[in-house]
N, C-alpha and C positions, 0 to 999 in steps of 0.2 A: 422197548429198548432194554437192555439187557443191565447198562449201566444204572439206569431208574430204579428196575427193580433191586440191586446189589446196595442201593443208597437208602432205601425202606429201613426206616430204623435202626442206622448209623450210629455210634455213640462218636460224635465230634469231640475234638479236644484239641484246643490253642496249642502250636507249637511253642516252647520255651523261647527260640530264639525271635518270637515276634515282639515287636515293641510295643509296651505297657499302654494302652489307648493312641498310638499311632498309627502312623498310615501303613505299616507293612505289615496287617496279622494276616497269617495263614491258619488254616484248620486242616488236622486229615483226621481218617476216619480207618480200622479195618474194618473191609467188606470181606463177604466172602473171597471173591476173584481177587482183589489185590488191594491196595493205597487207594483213597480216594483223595483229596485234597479239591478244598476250596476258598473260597475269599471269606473270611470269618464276617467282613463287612457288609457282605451280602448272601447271607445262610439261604433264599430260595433261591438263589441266581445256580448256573452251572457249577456243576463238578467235571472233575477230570478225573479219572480210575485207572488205575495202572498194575501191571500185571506186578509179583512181588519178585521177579527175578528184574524188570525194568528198573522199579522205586528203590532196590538193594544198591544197585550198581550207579541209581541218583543219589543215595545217601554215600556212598563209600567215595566219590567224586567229592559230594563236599567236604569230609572229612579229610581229603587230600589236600584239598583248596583252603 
């Protein structure tokens, strides 16, 4: 799968707006193809990897919101 190989040696990094050892951290990661973004809670569980034109137009909504 395409996603798997894109996650091979990922450098992950805690989003800022996750809470300090609470329930809500997120991690993403740039891959080649796009965003990855996973549950920092569980680093071998799935990822999600998103194209950078998708993850742009997800950041610029929150920044709205």
């Amino acid at each position: 799968m395409a996603n798997d190989i894109a996650l091979q040696g990922a450098q992950w990094r805690k989003s800022s707006r996750s809470n300090a050892g609470g329930a809500q951290c997120v991690e993403i990661a740039d891959v080649g193809i796009g965003a990855a973004v996973r549950d920092s809670k569980n680093a071998s569980g799935p990822a999600s990897v998103f194209p950078p034109s998708a993850f742009g137009s997800f950041l610029a909504g929150l920044k709205r919101d």
